[in-house]
N, C-alpha and C positions, 0 to 999 in steps of 0.2 A: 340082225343076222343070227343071232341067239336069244335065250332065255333069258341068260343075263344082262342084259346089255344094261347099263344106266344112261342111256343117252334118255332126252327128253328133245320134245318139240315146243316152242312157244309161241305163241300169237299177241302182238301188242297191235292197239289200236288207237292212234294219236289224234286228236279234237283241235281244228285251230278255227277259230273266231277273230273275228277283228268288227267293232262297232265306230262307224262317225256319225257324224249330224250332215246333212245338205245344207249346203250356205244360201240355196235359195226357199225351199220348201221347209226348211228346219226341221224337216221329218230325221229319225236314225232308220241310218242303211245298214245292214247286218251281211256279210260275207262271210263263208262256211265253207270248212272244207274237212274234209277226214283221210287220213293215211294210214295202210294197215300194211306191219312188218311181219314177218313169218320169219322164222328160227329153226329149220328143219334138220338141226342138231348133226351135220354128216348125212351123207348120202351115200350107196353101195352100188355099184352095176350089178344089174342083173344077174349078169353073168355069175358073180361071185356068190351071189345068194342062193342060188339052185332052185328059184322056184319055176315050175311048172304048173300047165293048166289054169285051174282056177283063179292060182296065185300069182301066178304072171299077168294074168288079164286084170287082176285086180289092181298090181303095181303099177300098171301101164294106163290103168284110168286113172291113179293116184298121181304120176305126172304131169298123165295133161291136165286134171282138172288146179294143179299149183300153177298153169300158165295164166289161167282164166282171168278176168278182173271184171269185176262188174262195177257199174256206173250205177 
């Protein structure tokens, strides 16, 4: 909402594996998956920020696009 502000934003991205063997084929099965946490340090309404125009349309794609999750 200002100049100053020291808020920051974080993105971590967490790796899980897990490996067995097949008790019949003896081959390794590998299972994978990945999790991603966002940290968007406080959030403002709009309202309170004053923006207009550009900057509003720009917040409002910045919303939806933190619902999003791709596969």
């Amino acid at each position: 909402m200002n100049a100053d502000s020291s808020r920051s934003h974080s993105m971590f991205t967490i790796y899980i594996e897990t490996a067995t063997e097949d008790a019949i084929s003896g081959k390794h099965k590998i299972k994978a998956g990945k999790i991603n946490l966002v940290d968007l340090a406080g959030s403002e309404r709009q309202s309170k920020t004053n923006a207009v125009g550009i900057r509003l349309d720009e917040a409002k794609a910045i919303n939806v696009s933190l619902s999003v999750s791709s596969y």
